[in-house]
C-alpha distance (Angstrom), angle and dihedral (degrees) to the residues before:
residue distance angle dihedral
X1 . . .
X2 3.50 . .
X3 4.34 129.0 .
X4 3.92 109.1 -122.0
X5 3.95 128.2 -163.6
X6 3.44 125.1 -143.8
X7 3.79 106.6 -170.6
X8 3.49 93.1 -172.6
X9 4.18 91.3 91.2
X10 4.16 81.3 54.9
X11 3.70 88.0 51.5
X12 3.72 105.5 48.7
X13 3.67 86.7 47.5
X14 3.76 99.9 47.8
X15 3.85 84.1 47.2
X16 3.86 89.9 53.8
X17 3.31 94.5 57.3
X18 3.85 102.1 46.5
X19 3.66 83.3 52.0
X20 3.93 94.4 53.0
X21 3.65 88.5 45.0
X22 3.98 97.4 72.9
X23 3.74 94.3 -123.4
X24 3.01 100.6 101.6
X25 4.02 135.1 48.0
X26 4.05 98.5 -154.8
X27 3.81 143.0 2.9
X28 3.82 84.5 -100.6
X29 3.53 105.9 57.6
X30 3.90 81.4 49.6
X31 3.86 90.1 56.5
X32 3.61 92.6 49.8
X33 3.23 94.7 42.0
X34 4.08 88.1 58.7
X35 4.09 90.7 41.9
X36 4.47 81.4 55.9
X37 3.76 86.5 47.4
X38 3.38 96.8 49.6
X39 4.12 95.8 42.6
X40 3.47 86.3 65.7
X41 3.48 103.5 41.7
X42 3.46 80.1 65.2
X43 3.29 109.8 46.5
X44 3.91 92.9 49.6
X45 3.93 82.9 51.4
X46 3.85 85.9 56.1
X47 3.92 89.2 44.6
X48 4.06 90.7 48.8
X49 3.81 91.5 43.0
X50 4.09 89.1 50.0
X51 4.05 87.3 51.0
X52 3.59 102.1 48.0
X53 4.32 90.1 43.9
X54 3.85 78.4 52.5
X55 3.44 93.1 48.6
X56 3.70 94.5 46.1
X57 4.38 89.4 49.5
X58 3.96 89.3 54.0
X59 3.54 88.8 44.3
X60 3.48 90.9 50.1
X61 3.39 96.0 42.5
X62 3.93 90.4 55.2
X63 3.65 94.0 -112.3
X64 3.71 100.1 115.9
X65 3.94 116.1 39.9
X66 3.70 131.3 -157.2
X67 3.81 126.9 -82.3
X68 4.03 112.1 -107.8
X69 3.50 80.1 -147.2
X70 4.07 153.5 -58.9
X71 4.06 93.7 -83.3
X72 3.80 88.9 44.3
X73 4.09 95.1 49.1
X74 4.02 81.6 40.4
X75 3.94 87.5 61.0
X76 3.71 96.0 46.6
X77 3.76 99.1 46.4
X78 4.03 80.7 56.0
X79 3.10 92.4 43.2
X80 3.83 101.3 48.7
X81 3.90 88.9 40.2
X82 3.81 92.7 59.1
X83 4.06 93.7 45.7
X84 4.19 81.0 58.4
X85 3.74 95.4 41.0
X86 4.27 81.7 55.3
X87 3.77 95.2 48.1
X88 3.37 92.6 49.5
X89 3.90 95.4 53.0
């Protein structure tokens, strides 16, 4: 025989304590503010999935090229940053 879950315990206790905690004025404005959480969880998921498939094409597509490694990118961010810092001087 099979475990089950029912998250509902989980729920009404989470719920309890938002409530107790003043920042909220009722179990629904909790909810919905949960349901906005979670709307944009996803829809920065689906913006993070869209940049690394992006990524990947270019990559793919030879237009971005691999790192020779963290010191080396380290060293060119410096370096690039200073050449600015002098052209702006």
């Amino acid at each position: 025989m099979g475990k089950s879950y029912d998250p509902q315990n989980d729920v009404d206790e989470i719920i309890a304590r938002q409530a107790t905690s003043g920042d909220f004025t009722s179990a629904d404005s909790i909810v919905g503010a949960a349901a906005h959480t979670r709307k944009k969880l996803e829809a920065d998921t689906a913006r993070l999935r869209a940049r690394i498939d992006a990524s990947n094409s270019a990559y793919g597509r030879g237009a971005l090229r691999k790192s020779p490694g963290a010191e080396a990118m380290t060293a060119d961010i410096i370096s690039r940053g200073e050449a600015r810092l002098r052209r702006k001087s």
